[in-house]
C-alpha positions in Angstrom: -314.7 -45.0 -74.9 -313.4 -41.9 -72.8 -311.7 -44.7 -70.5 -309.5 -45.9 -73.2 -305.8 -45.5 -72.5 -302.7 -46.5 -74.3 -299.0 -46.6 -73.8 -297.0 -45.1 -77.0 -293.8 -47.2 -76.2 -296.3 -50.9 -75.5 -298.9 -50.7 -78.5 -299.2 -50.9 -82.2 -301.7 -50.4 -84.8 -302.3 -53.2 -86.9 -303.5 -52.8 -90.2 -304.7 -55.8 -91.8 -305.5 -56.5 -96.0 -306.3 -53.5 -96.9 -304.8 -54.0 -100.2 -306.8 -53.1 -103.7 -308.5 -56.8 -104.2 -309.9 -56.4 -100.7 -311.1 -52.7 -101.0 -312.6 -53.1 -104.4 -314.7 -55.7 -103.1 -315.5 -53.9 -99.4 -316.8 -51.1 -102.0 -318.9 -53.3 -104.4 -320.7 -55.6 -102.0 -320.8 -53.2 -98.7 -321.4 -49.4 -100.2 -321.9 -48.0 -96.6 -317.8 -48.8 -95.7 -316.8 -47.4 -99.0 -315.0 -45.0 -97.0 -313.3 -47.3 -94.6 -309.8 -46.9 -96.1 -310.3 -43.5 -95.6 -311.4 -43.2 -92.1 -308.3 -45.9 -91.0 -305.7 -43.4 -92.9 -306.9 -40.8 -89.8 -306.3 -43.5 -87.3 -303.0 -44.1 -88.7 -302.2 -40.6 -88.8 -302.7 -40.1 -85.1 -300.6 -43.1 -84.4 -297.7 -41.9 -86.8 -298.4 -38.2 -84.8 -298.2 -40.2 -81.2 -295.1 -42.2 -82.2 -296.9 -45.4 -81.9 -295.5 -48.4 -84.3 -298.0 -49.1 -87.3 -297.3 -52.1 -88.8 -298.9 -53.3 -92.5 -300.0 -57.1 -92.8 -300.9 -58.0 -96.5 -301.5 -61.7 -97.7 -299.7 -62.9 -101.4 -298.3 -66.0 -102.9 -295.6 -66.4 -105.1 -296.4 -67.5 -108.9 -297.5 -71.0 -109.4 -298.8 -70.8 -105.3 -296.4 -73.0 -104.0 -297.8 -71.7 -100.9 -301.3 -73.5 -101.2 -302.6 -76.8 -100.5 -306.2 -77.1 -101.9 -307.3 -78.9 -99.3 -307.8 -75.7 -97.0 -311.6 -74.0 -98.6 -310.6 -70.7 -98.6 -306.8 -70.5 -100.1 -306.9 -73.2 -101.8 -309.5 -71.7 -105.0 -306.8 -69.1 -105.6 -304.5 -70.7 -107.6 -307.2 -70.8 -110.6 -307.9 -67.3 -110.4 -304.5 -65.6 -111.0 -305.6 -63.4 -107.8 -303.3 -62.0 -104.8 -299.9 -62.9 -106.5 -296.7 -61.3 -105.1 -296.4 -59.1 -108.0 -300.3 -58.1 -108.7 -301.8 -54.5 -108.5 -304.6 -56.3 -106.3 -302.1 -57.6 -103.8 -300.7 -54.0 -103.1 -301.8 -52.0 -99.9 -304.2 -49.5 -101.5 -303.0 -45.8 -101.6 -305.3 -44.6 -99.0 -302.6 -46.0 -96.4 -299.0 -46.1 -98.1 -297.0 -47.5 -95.2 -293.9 -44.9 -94.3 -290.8 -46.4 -94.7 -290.0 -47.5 -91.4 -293.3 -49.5 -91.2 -293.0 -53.1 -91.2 -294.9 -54.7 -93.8 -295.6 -58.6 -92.7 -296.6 -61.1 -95.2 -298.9 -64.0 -94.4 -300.1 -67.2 -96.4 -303.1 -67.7 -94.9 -306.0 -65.9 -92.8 -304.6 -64.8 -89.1 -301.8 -62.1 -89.3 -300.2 -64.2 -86.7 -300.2 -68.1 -88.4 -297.0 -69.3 -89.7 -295.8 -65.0 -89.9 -292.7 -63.0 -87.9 -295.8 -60.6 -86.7 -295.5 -61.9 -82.9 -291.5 -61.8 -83.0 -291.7 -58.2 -84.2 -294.1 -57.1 -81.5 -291.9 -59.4 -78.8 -288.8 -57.5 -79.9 -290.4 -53.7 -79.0 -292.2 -54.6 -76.0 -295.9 -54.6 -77.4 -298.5 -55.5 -75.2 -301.2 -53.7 -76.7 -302.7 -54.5 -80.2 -305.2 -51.8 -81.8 -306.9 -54.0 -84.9 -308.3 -52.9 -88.3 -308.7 -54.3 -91.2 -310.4 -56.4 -94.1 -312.1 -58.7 -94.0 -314.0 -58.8 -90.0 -315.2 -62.6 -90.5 -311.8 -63.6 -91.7 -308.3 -61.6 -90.8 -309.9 -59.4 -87.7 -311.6 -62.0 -86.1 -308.6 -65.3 -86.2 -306.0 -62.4 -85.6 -308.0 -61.4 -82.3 -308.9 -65.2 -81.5 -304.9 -65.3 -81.3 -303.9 -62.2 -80.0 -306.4 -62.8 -77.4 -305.0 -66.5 -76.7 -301.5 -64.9 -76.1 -302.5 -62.1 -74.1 -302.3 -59.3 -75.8 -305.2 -56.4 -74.5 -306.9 -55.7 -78.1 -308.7 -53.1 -79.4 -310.5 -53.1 -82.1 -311.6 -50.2 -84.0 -315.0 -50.9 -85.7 -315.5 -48.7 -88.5 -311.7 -49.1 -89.7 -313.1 -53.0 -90.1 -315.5 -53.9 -93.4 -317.0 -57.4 -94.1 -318.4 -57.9 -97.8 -320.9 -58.7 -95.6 -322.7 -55.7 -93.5 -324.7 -58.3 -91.1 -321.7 -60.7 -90.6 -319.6 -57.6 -89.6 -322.4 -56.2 -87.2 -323.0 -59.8 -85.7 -319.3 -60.1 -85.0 -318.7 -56.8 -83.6 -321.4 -57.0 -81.2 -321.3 -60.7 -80.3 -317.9 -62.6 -80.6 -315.1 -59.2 -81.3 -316.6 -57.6 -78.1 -315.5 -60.6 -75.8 -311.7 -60.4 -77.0 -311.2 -56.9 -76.4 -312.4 -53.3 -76.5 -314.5 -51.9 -79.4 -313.7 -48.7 -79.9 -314.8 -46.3 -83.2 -312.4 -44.0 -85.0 -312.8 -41.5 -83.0 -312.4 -42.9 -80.0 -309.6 -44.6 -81.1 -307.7 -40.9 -82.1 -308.8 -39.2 -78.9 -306.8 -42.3 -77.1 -303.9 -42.4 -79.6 -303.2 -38.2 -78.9 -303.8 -38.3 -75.1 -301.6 -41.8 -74.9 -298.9 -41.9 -72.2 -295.2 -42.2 -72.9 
């Protein structure tokens, strides 16, 4: 990934669910990205460091989930599980990457950080053309994000150990196969050399 070059004032880190319900469950089902949450707080450092805009995107309801219609297979089980609510300790973004307080935290109600969210107007309003991915789960929030962000033209990169999937084959397959045709895959590291050595 020597070739990777970014712009500080045209591209953002994205970092997507990593909030406690999402972690604990990367940790029990997919031991080897235990330390994911870890290795993405690096990333985000050297973005912070670069002056490049980190932005948070969680997913939570409101109590009584006004915000889900059961008919939809994933969202729709989590009204009977009291899970993800506004107010819950398993909704928050886990400590290993407290958002500063000029990072914007967006809120979504289903899957893609970009469906039915202010995410696009937010990267619209500073000029981003560049989208740098990470997050929890790969088969769900990473991959529809990049489906989108690759559908409006963003250039992507996506930094594969700062993504987990409960499932370590699922993540690999989509990495390799579908994630790899949206954008750039890039690891940590790679990702931090290109963050320090981006252009203003």
């Amino acid at each position: 990934m020597a070739d990777l070059k970014l712009r500080k004032s045209t591209t953002a880190l994205i970092a997507m669910d990593i909030q406690n319900l999402q972690v604990g469950a990367l940790k029990q089902n997919n031991p080897a990205r235990a330390n994911m949450p870890e290795t993405l707080r690096t990333v985000i450092e050297a973005a912070r460091q670069a002056g490049i805009l980190v932005i948070h995107v969680v997913v939570r309801f409101r109590d009584g989930y006004p915000e889900v219609n059961p008919r939809n297979l994933l969202i729709g089980r989590l009204s009977d599980t009291g899970l993800l609510k506004e107010s819950g300790v398993d909704a928050q973004i886990n400590s290993a990457i407290t958002p500063l307080p000029n990072e914007p935290i967006v809120v979504k109600r289903r899957v893609s950080a970009f469906f039915d969210t202010d995410l696009g107007t937010i990267l619209r309003s500073r000029g981003i053309d560049t989208v740098i991915l990470a997050g929890i789960s790969t088969s769900r929030v990473v991959l529809s994000t990049a489906a989108y962000a690759f559908d409006a033209d963003y250039s992507i990169v996506i930094v594969e150990d700062c993504c987990g999937d409960p499932d370590a084959e699922l993540h690999r397959l989509l990495a390799d196969k579908v994630l790899a045709q949206f954008g750039t895959i890039a690891d940590s590291r790679a990702a931090i050399a290109a963050l320090k050595g981006a252009a203003d």
